[in-house]
C-alpha positions, 0 to 999 in steps of 0.5 A: 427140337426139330431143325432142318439142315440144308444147302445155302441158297443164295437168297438166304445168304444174308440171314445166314450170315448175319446168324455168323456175325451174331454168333461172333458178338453181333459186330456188323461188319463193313459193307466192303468186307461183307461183299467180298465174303459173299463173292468168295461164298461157294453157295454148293459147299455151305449149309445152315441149319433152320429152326422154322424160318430162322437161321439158328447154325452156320458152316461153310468150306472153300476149296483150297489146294494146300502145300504139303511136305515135298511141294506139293499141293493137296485138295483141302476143304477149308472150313470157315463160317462157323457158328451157331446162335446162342438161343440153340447151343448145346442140341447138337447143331454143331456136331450135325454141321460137322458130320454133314461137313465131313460127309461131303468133304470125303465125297468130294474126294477131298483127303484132307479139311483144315480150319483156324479155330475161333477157340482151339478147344472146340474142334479136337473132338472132331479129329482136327489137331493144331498143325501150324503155329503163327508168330507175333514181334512186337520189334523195338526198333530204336533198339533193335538193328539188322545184320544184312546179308551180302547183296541187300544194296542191289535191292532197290525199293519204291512205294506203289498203290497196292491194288497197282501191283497186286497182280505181280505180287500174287505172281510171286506169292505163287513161286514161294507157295509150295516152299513152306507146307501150310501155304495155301495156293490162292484161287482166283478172287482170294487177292481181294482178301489181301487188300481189303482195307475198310476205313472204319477198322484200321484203328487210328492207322493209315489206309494200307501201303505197299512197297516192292523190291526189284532188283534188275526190274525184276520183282523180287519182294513185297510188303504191304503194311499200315503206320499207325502215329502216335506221339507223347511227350518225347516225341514220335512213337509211331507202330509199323503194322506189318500185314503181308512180306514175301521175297524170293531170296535173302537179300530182298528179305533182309531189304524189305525189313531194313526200311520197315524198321527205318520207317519215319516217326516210328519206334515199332515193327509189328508183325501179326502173324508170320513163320515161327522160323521167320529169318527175321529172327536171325537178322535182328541184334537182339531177339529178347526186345521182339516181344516174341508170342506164338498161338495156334493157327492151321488145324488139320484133318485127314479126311482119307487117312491113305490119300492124305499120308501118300500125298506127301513126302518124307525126309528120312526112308520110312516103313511104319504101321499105325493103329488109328482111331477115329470115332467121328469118321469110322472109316480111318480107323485101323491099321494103316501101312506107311512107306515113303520116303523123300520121292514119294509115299504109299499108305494102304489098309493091313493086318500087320502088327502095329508099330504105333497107335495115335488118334486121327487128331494126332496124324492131322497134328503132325500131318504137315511137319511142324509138331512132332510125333516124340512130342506127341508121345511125350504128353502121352499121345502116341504109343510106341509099339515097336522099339525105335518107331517112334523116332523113325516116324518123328524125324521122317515127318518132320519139315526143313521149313516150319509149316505156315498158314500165311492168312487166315480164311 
């Protein structure tokens, strides 16, 4: 087979992307959500790969700048569009997609690449490790109540248009972003995603609602979320659909869940994705009747094994060599020299005796502090090398906050 993989251009954008949508079922999607994918689409950073004049692989990247442990914010290619047409699967199309990706990525000086995986399978072989996780509550309301902390009165709530208040929302988006690593510090245009509401896939549920907290006519929180009616016959059972709930302190927190639980004619507050950490969790009377679930969400590869580890921060002073191996992207493998401590980091190339030896899927893995290397090593996929590495690694890696993509991309 003799494929041609190339730059989009935006005269193919159409028949690139509906090869995308082929390769996910063949469900069009609404002419509001595809213009905005095609507004946030950086034409120079996607490629399709060609079988004659047909479109038979698709992959893309945004530029996204991450937050890492410590606060700050990482460059980070985040990898999306991803498909290849069943008529062509199993030719390497998916891997010759990857390898031109990650070519580029490192070129662009990039340290690291994060994805959300359509199948998490699918991208371990090429270095990407689960990072993050998202969590699912499914809240009984009429069961459930809300130990509120001291100032949840001074909070005042009103409702308000979305699109009305989406410039002070995303203000505040922007002071919690560097609070939690996995947050992603949204680019100009990224807000639309946030309010994109089609008619034809709320599922029987209302057009998106807002209301924000404020608390001296300050803004102090948001929640934008859909109720969905229902009835039987013993009345009302109508489901809060929880789509986005920032706050800027606890009060506001505890606030803004109060009324999503008090919402009328409803008996559920579902969330879809939020931190596994959520203080939600530690303000409901009984956590067994929030139907909790977790899966998978933010994969992450160090693209540069020395860039990337620097980048962040550690929580306890540390000092450690690893032995990496990276087929994929041969130029991380090795050994590499870690110190950093809660102030800062260096990673550099040595010969020195390895302290312990994991894959470049593992470090992505642990990379933002919400899986541990003990765990890794548990299932057998860290090697301690040195006696009592392994702990001093685990715990300096770690993160106070679990890490959380907030929205997919």
């Amino acid at each position: 087979m003799t494929t041609d993989v190339r730059v989009l251009a935006e005269a193919d954008w159409d028949a690139w992307y509906g090869t995308l949508e082929l390769a996910f079922g063949g469900v069009a999607e609404s002419a509001e959500e595809r213009e905005l994918w095609r507004t946030l689409t950086e034409f120079d950073r996607s490629i399709g790969v060609w079988d004659g004049a047909t479109c038979v692989g698709t992959a893309g990247a945004f530029s996204f700048r991450l937050a890492v442990p410590g606060g700050a914010l990482a460059d980070a290619a985040g990898v999306t569009m991803v498909g290849v047409a069943a008529t062509h699967r199993r030719r390497g199309i998916l891997t010759s997609m990857m390898r031109r990706q990650l070519d580029d990525v490192r070129a662009a000086g990039e340290p690291l690449a994060v994805l959300t995986a359509s199948e998490p399978v699918i991208y371990g072989r090429f270095g990407y490790g689960a990072a993050t996780q998202q969590l699912k509550a499914d809240i009984d309301t009429t069961r459930v109540r809300l130990s509120l902390p001291p100032g949840t009165d001074d909070v005042r709530l009103r409702y308000a248009k979305p699109a009305d208040v989406h410039d002070a929302c995303e203000a505040l988006y922007a002071r919690v972003v560097t609070a939690r690593p996995g947050m992603l510090a949204r680019r100009p245009g990224w807000e639309r995603l946030r309010l994109l509401d089609p008619p034809g896939e709320r599922n029987g549920a209302s057009p998106l609602q807002c209301v924000v907290a404020e608390r001296a006519g300050e803004l102090v929180g948001y929640a934008r979320f859909a109720v969905k009616p229902d009835w039987d016959w013993k009345g009302p059972k109508g489901v809060v659909h929880l789509h986005d709930l920032e706050a800027l302190d606890p009060a506001a927190n505890a606030a803004l869940w109060e009324f999503l639980f008090g919402v009328d004619l409803t008996t559920s507050v579902l969330a879809h994705s939020r931190p596994v950490d959520d203080a939600v969790l530690q303000l409901v009377s009984d956590v067994r009747r929030c139907d909790l679930s977790v899966r998978d969400a933010l994969h992450v590869r160090l693209v540069e094994v020395g860039a990337a580890l620097q980048t962040r921060t550690y929580q306890t002073p540390l000092d450690v060599v690893f032995e990496v191996e990276d087929a994929f992207c041969p130029w991380n493998a090795g050994r590499w020299r870690l110190t950093g401590d809660a102030k800062g980091a260096s990673c550099e190339r040595t010969e020195d005796a390895p302290d312990l030896a994991l894959s470049i899927r593992e470090l992505g893995s642990a990379y933002l502090g919400g899986v541990s290397l003990t765990s890794l090593a548990a299932a057998g996929r860290v090697r301690e090398l040195r006696q009592g590495a392994l702990t001093e690694a685990s715990v300096a890696f770690g993160s106070d906050v679990a890490p959380w993509l907030p929205h997919g991309f």
